[in-house]
ZATOR-317322 format. One line per 2 residues: number of its first residue (from 1); for each residue x, y, z of C-alpha. Coordinates in steps of 0.05 Angstrom, whole numbers, plus 5000, padded with zeros to 4 digits. Layout:
NUM> X,Y,Z | ... $
END
This chain:
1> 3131,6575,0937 | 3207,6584,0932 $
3> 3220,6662,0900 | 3295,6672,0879 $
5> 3329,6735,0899 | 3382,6729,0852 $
7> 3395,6706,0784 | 3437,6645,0801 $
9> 3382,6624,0845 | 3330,6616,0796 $
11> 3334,6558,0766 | 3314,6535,0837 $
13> 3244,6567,0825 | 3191,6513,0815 $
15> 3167,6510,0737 | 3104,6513,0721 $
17> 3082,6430,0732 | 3116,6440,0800 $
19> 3070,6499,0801 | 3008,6465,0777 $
21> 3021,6410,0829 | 3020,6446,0888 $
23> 2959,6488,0855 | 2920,6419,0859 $
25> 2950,6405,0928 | 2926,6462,0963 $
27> 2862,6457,0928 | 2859,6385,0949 $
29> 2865,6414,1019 | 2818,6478,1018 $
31> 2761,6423,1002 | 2778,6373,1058 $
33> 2798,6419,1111 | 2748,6487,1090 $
35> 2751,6518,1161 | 2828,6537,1142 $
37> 2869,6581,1098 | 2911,6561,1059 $
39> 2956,6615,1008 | 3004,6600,0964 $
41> 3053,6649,0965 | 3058,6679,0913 $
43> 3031,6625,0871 | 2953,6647,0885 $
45> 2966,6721,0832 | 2918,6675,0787 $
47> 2869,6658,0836 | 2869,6730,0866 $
49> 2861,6768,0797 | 2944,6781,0797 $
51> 3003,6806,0850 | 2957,6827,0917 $
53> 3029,6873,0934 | 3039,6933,0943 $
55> 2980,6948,0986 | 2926,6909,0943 $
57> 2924,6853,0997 | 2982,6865,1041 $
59> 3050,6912,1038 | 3118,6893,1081 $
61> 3151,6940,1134 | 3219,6909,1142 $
63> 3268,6921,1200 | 3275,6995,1194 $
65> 3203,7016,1178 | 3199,7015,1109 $
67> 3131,6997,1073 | 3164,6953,1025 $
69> 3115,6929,0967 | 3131,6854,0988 $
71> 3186,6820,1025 | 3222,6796,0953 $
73> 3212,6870,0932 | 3257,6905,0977 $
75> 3239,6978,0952 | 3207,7033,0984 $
77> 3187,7110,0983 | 3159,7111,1053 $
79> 3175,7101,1125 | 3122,7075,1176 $
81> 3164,7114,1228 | 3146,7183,1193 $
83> 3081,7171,1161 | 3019,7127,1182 $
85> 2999,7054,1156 | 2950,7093,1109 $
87> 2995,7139,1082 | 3048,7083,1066 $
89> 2992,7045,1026 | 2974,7112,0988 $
91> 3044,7114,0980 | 3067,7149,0909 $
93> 3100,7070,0893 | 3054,7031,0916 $
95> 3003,7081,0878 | 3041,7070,0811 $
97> 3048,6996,0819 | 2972,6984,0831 $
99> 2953,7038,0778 | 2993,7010,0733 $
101> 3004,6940,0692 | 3052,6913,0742 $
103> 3007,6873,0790 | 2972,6837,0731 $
105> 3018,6818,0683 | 3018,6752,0656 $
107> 3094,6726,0673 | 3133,6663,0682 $
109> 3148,6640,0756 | 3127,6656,0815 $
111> 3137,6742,0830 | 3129,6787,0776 $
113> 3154,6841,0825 | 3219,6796,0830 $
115> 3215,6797,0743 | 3210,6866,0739 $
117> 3251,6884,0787 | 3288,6937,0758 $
119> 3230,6980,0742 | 3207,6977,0814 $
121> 3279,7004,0831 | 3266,7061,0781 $
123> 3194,7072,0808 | 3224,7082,0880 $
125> 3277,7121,0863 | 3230,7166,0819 $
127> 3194,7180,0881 | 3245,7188,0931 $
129> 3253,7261,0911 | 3182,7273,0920 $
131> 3166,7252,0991 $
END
């Protein structure tokens, strides 16, 4: 599933038919081909109980080491290069996104880490004084 990374880019972000349809798609193909996997990313948050970022299914470590929530949330409070893989899941962000409401809010589109963006930013920043 397409996930803008800016504003002009989202009205390319499938709506929610184009969602449902590739819902019933990949459902269509889980039942005729069971001994494979298929994900839609991110579009399985409903299936999965919300967001599985930030360490609640899988984190990111982009090109410098940083254990990123997910690739379209580029923000970090953690280095893989100083700290272990546990350590960067325990991490103080990824801590306050899964303790908190973020990973399970009801949201339109396909990231609600790309929606709330800006509070991620402030959640990062908030902790990069404390590591």
């Amino acid at each position: 599933e397409y996930v803008p990374v800016t504003d002009e880019s989202r009205t390319l972000a499938p709506g929610d038919e184009e969602r449902d349809f590739l819902r019933s798609e990949i459902d269509r193909l889980r039942v005729e081909c069971p001994d494979m996997v298929f994900l839609s990313f991110p579009g399985d948050e409903k299936s999965s109980g919300g967001c599985i970022a930030a360490g609640r299914g899988f984190f990111h470590i982009n090109s410098h080491g940083s254990a990123e929530p997910c690739p379209f949330s580029p923000y970090s409070d953690t280095n893989v290069r100083d700290s272990s893989l546990c350590e960067a899941m325990n991490s103080r962000l990824f801590a306050s996104l899964r303790n908190g409401d973020y990973l399970m809010e009801d949201h339109d589109g396909g990231c609600i880490l790309y929606e709330k963006r800006d509070q991620v930013a402030a959640l990062a920043a908030d902790r990069e004084g404390m590591t």
